[in-house]
N, C-alpha and C positions, 0 to 999 in steps of 0.2 A: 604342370610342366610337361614339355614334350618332349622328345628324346633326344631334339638337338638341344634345348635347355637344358638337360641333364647333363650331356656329355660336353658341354661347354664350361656350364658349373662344375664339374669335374675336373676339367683342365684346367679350368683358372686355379680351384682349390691347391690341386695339385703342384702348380708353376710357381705361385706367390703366395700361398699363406702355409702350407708344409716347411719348404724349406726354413724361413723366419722363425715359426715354430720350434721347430729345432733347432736352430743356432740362439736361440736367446736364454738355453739352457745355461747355466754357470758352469763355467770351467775351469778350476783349481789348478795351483798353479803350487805343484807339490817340487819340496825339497828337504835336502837333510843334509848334513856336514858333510865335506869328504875330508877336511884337515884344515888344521890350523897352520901356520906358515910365519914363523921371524925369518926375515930377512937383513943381514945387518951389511951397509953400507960404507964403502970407503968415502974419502974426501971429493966432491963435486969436481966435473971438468964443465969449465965455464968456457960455453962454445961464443957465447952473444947474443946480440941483438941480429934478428933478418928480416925480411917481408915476412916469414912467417909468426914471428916473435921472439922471444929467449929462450934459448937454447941450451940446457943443461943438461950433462951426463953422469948421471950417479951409479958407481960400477958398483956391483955383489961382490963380498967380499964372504959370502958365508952366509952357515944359516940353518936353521931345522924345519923339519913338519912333521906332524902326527894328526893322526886319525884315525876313527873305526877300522878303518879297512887296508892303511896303509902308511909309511912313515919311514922318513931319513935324513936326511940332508941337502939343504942349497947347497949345490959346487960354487967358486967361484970365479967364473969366468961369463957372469952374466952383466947387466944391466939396464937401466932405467934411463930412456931416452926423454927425459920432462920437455913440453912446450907450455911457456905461459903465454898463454895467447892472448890474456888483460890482466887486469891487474889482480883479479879476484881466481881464475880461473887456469886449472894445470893438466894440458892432456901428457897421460902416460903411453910410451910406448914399453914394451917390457919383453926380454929376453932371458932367460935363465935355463940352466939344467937342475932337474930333481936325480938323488940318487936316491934307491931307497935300500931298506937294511938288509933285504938280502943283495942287492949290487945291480941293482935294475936300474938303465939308464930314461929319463922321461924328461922329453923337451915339453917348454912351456913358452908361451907369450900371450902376450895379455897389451890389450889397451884400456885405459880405461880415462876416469878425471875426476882431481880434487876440484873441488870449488869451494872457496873460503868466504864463510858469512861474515857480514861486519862485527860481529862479536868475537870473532875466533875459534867458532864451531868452524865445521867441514863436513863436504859429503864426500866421501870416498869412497869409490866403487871398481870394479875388474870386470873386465868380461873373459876369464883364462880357458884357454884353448892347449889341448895335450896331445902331442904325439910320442911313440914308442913302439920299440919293437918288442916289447916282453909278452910274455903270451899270458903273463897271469893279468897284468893290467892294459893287455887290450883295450878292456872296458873304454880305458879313458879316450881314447881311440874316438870315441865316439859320446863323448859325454858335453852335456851343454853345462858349464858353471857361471854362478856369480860370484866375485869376492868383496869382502866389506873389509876396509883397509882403517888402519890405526897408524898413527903417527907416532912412533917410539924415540927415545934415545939412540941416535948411531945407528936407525933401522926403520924396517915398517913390520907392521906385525897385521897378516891377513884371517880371516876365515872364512872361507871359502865351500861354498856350496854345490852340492849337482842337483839341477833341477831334475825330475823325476820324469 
C-alpha cells in the first residue's frame, strides 16, 4: 500500500466502522424503586363523548407512598384526566401533589395508558415527572421514572421506578 492508501484506509476505518463498533455495545438500562404509591379515587365526572373520545375525570381523594428513600402522602386535590380513545385503550393524564413526612411539598404528573386485553389483563404504565422546591429531593428535579400501575378497589396502586 502507498501512503494515500493508507491514509484513506485510515479514514474510512476511522469514519464507518469505529463509530458502529462502538455503538453496538449493550447498554443497560438500570433501575430501582423509588416508591410505591396508593392513590384512592373519588366518584368519576363523566365529561362524554368528543372528537377526541370519552372523557373522564377521576379526582384523588387521598393516598400514600413509601420507599427507600422517601414517603408520605397523596394530597387531595389531584386528578386523573382518562381518554378512551377505543374501546380497548385509556390515555392518562395525571395531576397530583406529594407531601412527604417531613412536610416537603412535590408536584407530579404523568401521562401514561392502560390497554385492556381481550381477556382482562392490562398494561399499565406512567411516565412521572417531579417537580419541587425542597432541597433534600431536588434529586427528583431531575429524575427520569417509569410506573407500573395496578387497578385497586376505590384506587390505583403504582410502583414506580427511576431509571439510573
Amino acid at each position: 500500500m502507498n501512503k494515500i492508501e493508507v491514509v484513506f484506509f485510515i479514514l474510512f476505518f476511522s469514519i464507518f466502522v469505529i463509530p458502529f463498533t462502538a455503538s453496538s455495545q449493550e447498554t443497560k438500562l438500570e433501575h430501582e424503586l423509588l416508591f410505591e404509591m396508593t392513590a384512592l379515587l373519588d366518584e368519576p365526572i363523566e365529561i362524554g363523548e368528543s372528537p377526541m373520545g370519552k372523557r373522564t375525570i377521576y379526582p384523588v381523594s387521598g393516598g400514600t407512598f413509601s420507599g427507600p428513600e422517601i414517603n408520605g402522602k397523596v394530597l387531595a386535590n389531584g386528578g386523573d384526566w382518562v381518554l378512551m380513545i377505543d374501546s380497548l385503550t385509556e390515555k392518562l393524564d395525571v395531576r397530583a401533589v406529594l407531601e412527604t413526612s417531613e412536610g416537603e411539598k412535590i408536584y407530579t404528573h404523568y401521562g401514561g395508558f392502560i390497554h385492556w386485553n381481550t381477556d382482562g389483563s392490562y398494561y399499565f404504565r406512567t411516565n412521572p415527572v417531579f417537580e419541587t422546591s425542597s432541597k433534600k429531593y431536588a434529586w427528583l428535579n431531575y429524575t427520569i421514572a417509569v410506573g407500573v400501575g395496578e387497578l385497586i378497589e376505590g384506587g390505583v396502586r403504582y410502583k414506580v421506578y427511576k431509571i439510573k
